[in-house]
LOTORVO-907909 format. One record per residue (C-alpha): residue in three letters; x, y, z. Coordinates in Angstrom, 3 decimals. Example, Ala and Ser with C-alpha at 12.3 -4.5 7.8 and 13.67 -1.06 7.14 Angstrom:
+-----+----------+----------+----------+
!  aa !        X !        Y !        Z !
+-----+----------+----------+----------+
! Ala !   12.300 !   -4.500 !    7.800 !
! Ser !   13.670 !   -1.060 !    7.140 !
+-----+----------+----------+----------+
***
This chain:
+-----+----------+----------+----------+
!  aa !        X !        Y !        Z !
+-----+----------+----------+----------+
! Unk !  124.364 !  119.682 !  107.845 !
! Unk !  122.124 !  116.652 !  109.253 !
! Unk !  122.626 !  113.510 !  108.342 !
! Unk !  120.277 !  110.548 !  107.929 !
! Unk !  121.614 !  106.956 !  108.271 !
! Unk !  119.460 !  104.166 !  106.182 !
! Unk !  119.639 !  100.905 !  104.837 !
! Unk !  117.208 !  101.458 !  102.088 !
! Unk !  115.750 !   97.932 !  102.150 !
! Unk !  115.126 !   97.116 !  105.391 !
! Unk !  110.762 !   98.323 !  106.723 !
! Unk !  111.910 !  100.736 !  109.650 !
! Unk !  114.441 !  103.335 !  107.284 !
! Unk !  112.020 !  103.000 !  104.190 !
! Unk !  109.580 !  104.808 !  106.770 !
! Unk !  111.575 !  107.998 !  106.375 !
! Unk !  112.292 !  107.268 !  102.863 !
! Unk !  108.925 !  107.238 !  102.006 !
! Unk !  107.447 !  109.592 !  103.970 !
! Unk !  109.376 !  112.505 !  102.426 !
! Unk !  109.076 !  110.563 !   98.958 !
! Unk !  105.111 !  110.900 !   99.702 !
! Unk !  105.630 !  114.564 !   99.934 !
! Unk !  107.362 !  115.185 !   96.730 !
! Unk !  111.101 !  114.730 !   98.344 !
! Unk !  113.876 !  112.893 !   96.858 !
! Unk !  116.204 !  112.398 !  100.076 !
! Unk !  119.067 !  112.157 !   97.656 !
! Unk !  118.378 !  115.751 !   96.163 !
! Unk !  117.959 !  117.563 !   99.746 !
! Unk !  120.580 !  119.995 !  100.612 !
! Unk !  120.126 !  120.088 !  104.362 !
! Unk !  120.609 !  116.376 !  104.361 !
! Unk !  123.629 !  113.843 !  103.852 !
! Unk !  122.435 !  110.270 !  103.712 !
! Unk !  124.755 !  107.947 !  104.653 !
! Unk !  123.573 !  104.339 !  103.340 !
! Unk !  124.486 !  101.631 !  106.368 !
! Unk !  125.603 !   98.274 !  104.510 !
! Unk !  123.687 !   95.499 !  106.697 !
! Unk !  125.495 !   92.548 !  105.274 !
! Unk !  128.184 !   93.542 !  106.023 !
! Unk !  127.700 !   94.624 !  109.764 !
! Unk !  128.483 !   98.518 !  108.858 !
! Unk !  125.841 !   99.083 !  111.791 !
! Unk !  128.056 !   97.590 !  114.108 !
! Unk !  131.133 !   98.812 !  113.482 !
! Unk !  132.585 !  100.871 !  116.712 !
! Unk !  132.237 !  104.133 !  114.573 !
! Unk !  127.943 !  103.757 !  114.143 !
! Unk !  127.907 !  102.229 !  117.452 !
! Unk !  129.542 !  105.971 !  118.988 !
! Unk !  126.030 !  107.234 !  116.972 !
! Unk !  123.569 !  104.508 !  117.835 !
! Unk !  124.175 !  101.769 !  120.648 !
! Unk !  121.589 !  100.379 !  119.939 !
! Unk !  123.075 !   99.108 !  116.165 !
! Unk !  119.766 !  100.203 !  114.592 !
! Unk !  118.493 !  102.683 !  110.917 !
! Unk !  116.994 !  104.706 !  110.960 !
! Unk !  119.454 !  107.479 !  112.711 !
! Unk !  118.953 !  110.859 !  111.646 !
! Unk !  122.016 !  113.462 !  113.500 !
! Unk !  121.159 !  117.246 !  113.319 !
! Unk !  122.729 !  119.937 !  113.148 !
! Unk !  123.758 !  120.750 !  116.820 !
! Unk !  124.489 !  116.857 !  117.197 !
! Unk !  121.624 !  115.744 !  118.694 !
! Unk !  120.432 !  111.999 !  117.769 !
! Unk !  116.993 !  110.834 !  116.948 !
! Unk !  117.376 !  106.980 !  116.506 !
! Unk !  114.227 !  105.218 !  116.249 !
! Unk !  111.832 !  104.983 !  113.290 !
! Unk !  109.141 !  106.820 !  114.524 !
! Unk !  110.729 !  109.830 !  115.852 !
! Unk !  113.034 !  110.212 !  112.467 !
! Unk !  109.450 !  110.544 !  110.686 !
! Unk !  108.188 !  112.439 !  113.318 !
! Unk !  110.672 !  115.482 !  112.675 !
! Unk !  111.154 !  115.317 !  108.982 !
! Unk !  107.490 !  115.279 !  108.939 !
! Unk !  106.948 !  118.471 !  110.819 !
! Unk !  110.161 !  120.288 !  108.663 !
! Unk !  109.835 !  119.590 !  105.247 !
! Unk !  106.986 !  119.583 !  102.985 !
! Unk !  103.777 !  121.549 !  102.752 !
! Unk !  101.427 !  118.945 !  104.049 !
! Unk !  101.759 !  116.634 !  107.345 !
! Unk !  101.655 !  112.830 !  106.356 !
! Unk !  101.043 !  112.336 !  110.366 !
! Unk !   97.444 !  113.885 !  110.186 !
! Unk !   96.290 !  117.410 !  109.168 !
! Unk !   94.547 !  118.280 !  112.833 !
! Unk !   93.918 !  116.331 !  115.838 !
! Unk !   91.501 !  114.114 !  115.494 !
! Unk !   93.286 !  112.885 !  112.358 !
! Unk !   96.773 !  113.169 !  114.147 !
! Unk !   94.804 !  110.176 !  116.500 !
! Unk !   93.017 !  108.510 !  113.410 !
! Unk !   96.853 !  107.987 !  111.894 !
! Unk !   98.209 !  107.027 !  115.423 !
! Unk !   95.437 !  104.508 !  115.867 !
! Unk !   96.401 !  102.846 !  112.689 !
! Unk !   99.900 !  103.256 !  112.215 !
! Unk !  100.063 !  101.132 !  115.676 !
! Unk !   97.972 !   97.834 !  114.525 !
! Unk !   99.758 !   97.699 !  111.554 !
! Unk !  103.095 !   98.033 !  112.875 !
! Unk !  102.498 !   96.013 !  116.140 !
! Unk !  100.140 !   93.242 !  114.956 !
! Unk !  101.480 !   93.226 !  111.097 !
! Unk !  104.683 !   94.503 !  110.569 !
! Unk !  106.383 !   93.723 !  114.301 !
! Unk !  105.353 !   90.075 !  114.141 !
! Unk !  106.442 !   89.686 !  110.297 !
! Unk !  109.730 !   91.174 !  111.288 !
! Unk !  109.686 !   88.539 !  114.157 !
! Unk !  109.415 !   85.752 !  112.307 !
! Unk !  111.949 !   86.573 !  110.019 !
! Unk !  114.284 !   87.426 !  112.644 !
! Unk !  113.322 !   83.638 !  114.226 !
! Unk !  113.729 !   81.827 !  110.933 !
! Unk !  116.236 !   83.781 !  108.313 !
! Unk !  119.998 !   82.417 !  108.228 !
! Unk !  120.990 !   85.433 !  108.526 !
! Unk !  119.684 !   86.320 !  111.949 !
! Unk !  120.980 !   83.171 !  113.419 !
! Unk !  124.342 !   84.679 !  114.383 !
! Unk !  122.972 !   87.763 !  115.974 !
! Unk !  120.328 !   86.625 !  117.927 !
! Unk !  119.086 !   83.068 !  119.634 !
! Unk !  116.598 !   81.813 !  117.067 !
! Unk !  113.325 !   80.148 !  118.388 !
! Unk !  112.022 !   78.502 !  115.560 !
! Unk !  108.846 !   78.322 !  117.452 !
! Unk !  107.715 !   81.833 !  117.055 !
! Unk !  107.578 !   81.583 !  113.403 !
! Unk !  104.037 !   80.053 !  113.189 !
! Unk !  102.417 !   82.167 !  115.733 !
! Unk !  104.032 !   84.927 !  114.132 !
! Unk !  102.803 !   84.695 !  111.114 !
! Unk !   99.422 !   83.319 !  112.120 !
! Unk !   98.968 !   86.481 !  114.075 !
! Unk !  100.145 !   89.143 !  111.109 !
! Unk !   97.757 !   87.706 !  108.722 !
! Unk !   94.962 !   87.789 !  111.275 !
! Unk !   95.288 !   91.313 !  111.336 !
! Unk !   95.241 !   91.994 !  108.302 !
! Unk !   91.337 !   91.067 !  108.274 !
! Unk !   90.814 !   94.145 !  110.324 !
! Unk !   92.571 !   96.419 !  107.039 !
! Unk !   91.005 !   94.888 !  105.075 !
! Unk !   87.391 !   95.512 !  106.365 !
! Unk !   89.083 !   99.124 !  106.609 !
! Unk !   89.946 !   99.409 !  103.404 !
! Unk !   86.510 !   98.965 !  102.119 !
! Unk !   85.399 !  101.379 !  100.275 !
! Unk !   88.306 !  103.456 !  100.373 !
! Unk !   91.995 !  104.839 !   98.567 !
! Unk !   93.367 !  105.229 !  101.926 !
! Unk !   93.472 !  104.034 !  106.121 !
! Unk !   92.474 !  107.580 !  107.103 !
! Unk !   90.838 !  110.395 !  104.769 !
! Unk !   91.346 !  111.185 !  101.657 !
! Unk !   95.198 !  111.489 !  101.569 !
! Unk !   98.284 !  108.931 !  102.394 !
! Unk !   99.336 !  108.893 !  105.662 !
! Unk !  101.685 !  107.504 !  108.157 !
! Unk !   99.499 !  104.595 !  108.802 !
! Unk !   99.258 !  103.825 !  104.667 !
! Unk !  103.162 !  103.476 !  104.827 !
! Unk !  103.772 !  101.134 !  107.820 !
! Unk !  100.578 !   98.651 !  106.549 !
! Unk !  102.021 !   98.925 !  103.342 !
! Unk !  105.536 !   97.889 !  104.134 !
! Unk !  104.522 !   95.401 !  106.519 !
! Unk !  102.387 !   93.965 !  103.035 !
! Unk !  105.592 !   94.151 !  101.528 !
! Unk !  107.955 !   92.668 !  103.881 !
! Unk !  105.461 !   89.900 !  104.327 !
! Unk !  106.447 !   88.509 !  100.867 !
! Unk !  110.026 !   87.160 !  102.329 !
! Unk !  107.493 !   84.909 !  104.613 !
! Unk !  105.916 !   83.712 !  101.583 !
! Unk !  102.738 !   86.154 !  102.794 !
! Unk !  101.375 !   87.124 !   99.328 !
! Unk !   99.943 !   90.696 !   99.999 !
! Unk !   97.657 !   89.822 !   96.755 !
! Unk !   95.728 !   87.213 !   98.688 !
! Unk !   95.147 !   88.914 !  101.522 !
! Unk !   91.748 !   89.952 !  100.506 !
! Unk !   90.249 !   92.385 !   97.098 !
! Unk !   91.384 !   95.663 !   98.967 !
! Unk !   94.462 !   94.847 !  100.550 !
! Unk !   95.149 !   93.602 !   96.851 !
! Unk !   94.364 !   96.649 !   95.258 !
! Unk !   95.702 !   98.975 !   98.156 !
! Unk !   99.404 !   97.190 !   97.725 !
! Unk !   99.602 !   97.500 !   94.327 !
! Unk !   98.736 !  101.503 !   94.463 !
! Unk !  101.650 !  101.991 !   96.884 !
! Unk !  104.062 !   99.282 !   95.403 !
! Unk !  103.714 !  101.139 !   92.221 !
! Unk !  105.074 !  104.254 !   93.777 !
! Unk !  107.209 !  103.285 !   96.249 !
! Unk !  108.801 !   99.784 !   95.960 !
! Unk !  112.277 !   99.121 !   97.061 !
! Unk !  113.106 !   99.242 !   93.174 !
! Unk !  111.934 !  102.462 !   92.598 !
! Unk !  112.923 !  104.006 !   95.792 !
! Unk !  116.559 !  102.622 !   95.890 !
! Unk !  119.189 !  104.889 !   94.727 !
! Unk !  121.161 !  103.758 !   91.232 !
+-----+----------+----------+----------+
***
């Protein structure tokens, strides 16, 4: 039996959550897979028993069967991408497979990375786990929203980031949209189609809906 360790509010485990949710799969109902929900507030993901799994004290972590460990966001979406479902969220042939990479790397390194960044910087929260620099919060910020120009030139026009179908790159601008609300970033003001694109996903797949009772 695998199991996959989450914390099912936090951007980089709602990847995998989502991803299989895109394809029809309710993690919960899988019966190759025991998820094992990692309680952030109160440090479950450093407790010496997660650290033996993952030194580095990060979620996703997904453990297979022979005991090998994926831990890092995009190679836990990676595999369950290529196992389970019928279609691949990570592009359907090559040029695609690099449309989705293309993408899926602004929005996570220009939107998402520097939203997380500034949160990290400025939440109390973060202040006993890492040395906050109040000064990166600005900049941070500043350089998230600038990005999001580029989607939403991309967006024009169009359901989706690349063809005709979600993909990878629709989940990680999407949560970086959503995360951005903690930062007082109001996805819904961020331009018509990043409006309307938001919406479309947050309707499927917000934390709400996606979080198990």
């Amino acid at each position: 039996m695998k199991t996959l360790y989450v914390t099912r509010t936090a951007p980089n485990p709602r990847k995998a959550l989502i991803l299989l949710a895109s394809k029809g799969i309710d993690v919960d109902d899988m019966d190759d897979i025991t998820v094992v929900d990692i309680d952030f507030a109160s440090n479950d993901q450093m407790s010496d028993a997660f650290t033996q799994i993952n030194p580095m004290q990060t979620v996703p972590v997904l453990k297979l069967d022979d005991g090998t460990i994926l831990n890092d966001s995009q190679a836990v979406c990676e595999y369950l991408d290529r196992v389970y479902g019928e279609r691949s969220v990570m592009g359907n042939d090559v040029v695609q497979r690099a449309q989705v990479c293309s993408m899926r790397r602004i929005a996570e390194f220009e939107v998402l990375y520097n939203l997380m960044l500034a949160f990290q910087h400025s939440h109390p929260s973060k202040a006993q786990l890492v040395e906050q620099v109040p000064e990166f919060v600005v900049p941070s910020i500043a350089r998230a929203t600038k990005a999001l120009t580029y989607f939403e030139k991309s967006l024009d026009g169009k359901e989706y980031l690349v063809g005709e179908q979600l993909s990878f790159a629709d989940i990680v601008l999407y949560l970086g949209l959503d995360f951005g609300k903690i930062l007082k970033v109001n996805p819904d003001e961020q331009g018509e189609n990043l409006a309307r694109f938001y919406n479309m996903m947050n309707e499927q797949f917000s934390i709400k809906k996606m979080t198990k009772a």
